[in-house]
N, C-alpha and C positions, 0 to 999 in steps of 0.2 A: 179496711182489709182489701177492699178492692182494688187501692191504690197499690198496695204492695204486692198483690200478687200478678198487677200490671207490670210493675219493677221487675219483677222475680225473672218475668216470662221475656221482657227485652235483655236480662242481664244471661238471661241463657243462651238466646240467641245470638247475643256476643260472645259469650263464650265457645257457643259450638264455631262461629267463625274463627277465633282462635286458634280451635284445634283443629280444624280442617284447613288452616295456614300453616300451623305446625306440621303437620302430615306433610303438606306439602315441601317445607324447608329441608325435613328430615330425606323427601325424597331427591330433593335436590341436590342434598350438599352429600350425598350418601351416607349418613351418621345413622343408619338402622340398626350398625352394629356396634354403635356409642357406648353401653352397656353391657358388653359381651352376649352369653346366652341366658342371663336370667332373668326371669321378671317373675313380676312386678320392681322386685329390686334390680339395680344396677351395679355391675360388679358383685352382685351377693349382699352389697350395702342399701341402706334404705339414703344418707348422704354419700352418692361417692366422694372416695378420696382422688380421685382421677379427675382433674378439669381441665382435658384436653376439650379441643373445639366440637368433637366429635360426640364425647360424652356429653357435655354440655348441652349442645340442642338436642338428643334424646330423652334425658333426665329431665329436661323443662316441659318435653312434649309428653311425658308419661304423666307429672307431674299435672301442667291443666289440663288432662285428659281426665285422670281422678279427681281431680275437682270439678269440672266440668260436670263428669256422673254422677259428682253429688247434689250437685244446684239442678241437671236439668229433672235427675228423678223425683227431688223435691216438689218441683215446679208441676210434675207430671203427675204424680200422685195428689197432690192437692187441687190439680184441674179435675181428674178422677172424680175423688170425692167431690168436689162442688160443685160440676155438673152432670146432673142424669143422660144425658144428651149421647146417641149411640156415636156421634159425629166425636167430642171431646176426649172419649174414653176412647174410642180406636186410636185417637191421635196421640194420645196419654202413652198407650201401649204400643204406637210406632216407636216415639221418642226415646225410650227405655229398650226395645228390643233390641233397634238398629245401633244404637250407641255401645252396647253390651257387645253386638256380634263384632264391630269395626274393631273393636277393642282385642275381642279373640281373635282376628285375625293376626291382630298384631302382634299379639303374644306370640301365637304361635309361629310366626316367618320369624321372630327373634329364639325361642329355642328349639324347633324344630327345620325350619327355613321351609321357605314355600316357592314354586315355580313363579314365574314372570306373570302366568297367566290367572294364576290366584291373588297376588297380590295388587294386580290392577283392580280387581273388586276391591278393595278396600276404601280407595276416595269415591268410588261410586256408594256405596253401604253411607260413607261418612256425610255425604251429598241428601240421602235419604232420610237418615237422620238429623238432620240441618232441618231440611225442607219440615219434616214433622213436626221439630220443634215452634219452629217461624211460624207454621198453620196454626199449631194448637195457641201462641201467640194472639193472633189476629183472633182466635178465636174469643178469646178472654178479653180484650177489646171489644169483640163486637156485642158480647151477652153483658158487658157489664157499664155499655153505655147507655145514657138517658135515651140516646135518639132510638127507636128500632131497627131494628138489621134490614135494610133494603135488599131486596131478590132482586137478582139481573136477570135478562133474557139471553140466553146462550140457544140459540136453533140447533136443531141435531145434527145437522152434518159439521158446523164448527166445532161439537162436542167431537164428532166422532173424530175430527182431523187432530184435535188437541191430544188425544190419546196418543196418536201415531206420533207427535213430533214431539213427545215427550218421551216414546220408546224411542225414536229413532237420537234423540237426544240422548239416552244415557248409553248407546250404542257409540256417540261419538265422545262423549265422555270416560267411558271405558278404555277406545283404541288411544287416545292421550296421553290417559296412565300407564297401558300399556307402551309404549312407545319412549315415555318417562323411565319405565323399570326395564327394558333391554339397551337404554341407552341409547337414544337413536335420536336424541332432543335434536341434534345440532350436525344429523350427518349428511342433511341436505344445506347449505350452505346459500344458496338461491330462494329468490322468490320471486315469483309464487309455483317456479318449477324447481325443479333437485340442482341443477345448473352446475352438476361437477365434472370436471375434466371434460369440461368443452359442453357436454348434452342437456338435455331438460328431463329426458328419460331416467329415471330408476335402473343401477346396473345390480346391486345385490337385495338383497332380503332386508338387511334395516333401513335401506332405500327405502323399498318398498311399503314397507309399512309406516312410514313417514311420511312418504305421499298420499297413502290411503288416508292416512288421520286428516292431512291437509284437505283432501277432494271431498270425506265425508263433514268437513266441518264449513268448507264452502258449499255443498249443497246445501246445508242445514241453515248456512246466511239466509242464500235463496230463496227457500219454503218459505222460512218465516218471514221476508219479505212481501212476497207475495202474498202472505196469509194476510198480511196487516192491510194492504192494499183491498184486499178485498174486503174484507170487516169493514174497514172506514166506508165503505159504498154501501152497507147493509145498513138499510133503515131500520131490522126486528134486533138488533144488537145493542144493548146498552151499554151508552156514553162511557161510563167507569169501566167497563170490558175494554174496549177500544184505547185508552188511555193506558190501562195497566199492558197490553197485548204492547203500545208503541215504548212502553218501557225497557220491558222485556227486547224488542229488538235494540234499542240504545245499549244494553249490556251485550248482548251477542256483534253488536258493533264494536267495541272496546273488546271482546275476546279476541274476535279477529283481528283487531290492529295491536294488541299486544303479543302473540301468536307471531306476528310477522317482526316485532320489537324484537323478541327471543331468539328468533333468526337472526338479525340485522348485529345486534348488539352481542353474540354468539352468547347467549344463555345466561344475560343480568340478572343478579337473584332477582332484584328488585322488580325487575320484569314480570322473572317468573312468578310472584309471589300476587301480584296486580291478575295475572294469567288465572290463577287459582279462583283467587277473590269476585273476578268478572264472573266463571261461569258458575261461583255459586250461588250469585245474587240472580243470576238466568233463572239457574235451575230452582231457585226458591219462587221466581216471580212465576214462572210458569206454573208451578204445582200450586200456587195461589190459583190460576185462572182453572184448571184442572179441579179442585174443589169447589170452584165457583159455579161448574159446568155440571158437577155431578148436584147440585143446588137445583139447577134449572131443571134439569131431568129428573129430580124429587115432586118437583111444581107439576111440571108438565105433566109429569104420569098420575099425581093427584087429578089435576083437572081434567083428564080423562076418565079416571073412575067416577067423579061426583057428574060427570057427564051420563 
């Protein structure tokens, strides 16, 4: 049983990547309105009779989205029950909450329609729910292997930096999507300035907020650069910290050089789709060290009471 419900928990994980590739095609290729205004069904049919291109990648992304809800709440409910563990069962009920809300969001921009600024929440929610699932993952790995679960040493000030660069991360996560749903993928033309009609400057508002995404997403290179630089000079930091931390900037490396491919190449799906995929393997590696960190400050604050 252990073995399968290892299965259970990588095949969900695969599936939530799926559906937050599908999200992304759908925002891509603009096919949100593939369907018309009905859901769950499409066209009011549960197969449409429509298989324009449009419909098509909507109907397949509703399609392993309800399947996806069914494998990952499986997966969730059975870690639930099989571990008493407050850490399991929060992650059980991230997995399940977040995948639920991503879902009504969706619904609703499809028959109600929703502002630009509501619907860039939606790959951030879906990001969330990815990440919960891949934790509660690792987690079912880590309780049901022979070896015992090794604690790492995370000091408090790397804990408290990790916090910040994973808000400051879904803050530039957000302005991408945003920037995706006003259209603005491709309306700076330059890199790594806007470089239209002669300038590097920004002349209108989708400008603008194209180069904010670009500026907020190269300081976020930075930080994390710097952060890893540092870690590696920390002797209180353990080895497997250090390693998963040099991971994580390897994918924010590849965001950045696909990011600038989607520029170059004026908006390859194929691109964009690598683009998606890069920052949610970041964003999953990072909420791994983030629970690793809130581990440490479990310990730490133990061995301060028995102190």
């Amino acid at each position: 049983m252990q073995q399968l419900m290892r299965a259970l928990g990588v095949f969900s994980v695969f599936c939530m990547l799926l559906v937050l590739l599908g999200g992304a095609l759908v925002t891509k290729t603009d096919s949100g309105a593939g369907c018309g205004t009905t859901w769950p069904l499409c066209h009011g049919e549960f197969l449409p009779q429509d298989l324009s291109k449009d419909t098509l990648i909507e109907w397949s992304h509703r399609s392993i989205s309800a399947y996806t809800g069914i494998i990952v709440g499986i997966f969730s409910v059975w870690a639930f029950v099989r571990f008493r563990s407050k850490e399991a069962r929060l992650l059980s009920i991230l997995s399940v909450f977040f995948l639920v809300l991503q879902a009504l969001i969706g619904a609703g921009a499809v028959v109600w329609g929703q502002s630009d600024f509501i619907l860039a929440l939606h790959f951030g929610i879906s990001l969330v729910s990815f990440s919960s699932t891949l934790l509660l993952t690792l987690f079912v790995f880590e309780n049901t292997s022979t070896k015992p679960r090794r604690l790492v040493s995370i000091p408090h000030g790397m804990r408290k930096e990790l916090v910040w660069l994973m808000v400051y991360l879904y803050a530039v996560v957000y302005s991408g999507a945003f920037v995706r749903h006003i259209g603005a993928s491709i309306v700076c033309q330059g890199y790594p300035f806007c470089s239209n009609e002669g300038g590097i400057l920004p002349t209108n508002m989708y400008e603008w907020v194209h180069m904010g995404h670009r500026a907020a997403a190269g300081l976020f290179f930075l930080w994390l650069l710097f952060f890893l630089i540092r870690t590696w000079r920390k002797s209180d930091v353990s080895k497997s910290v250090k390693w998963i931390l040099t991971l994580a900037f390897m994918f924010v490396s590849l965001q950045v050089i696909s990011g600038a491919l989607i520029i170059i190449t004026l908006l390859s799906l194929s691109i964009s789709l690598l683009h998606a995929l890069f920052i949610s393997c970041l964003f999953g590696t990072l909420s791994y060290l983030l629970l690793l960190s809130y581990r440490s400050y479990r310990v730490e604050k133990a061995e301060r009471k028995a102190a």
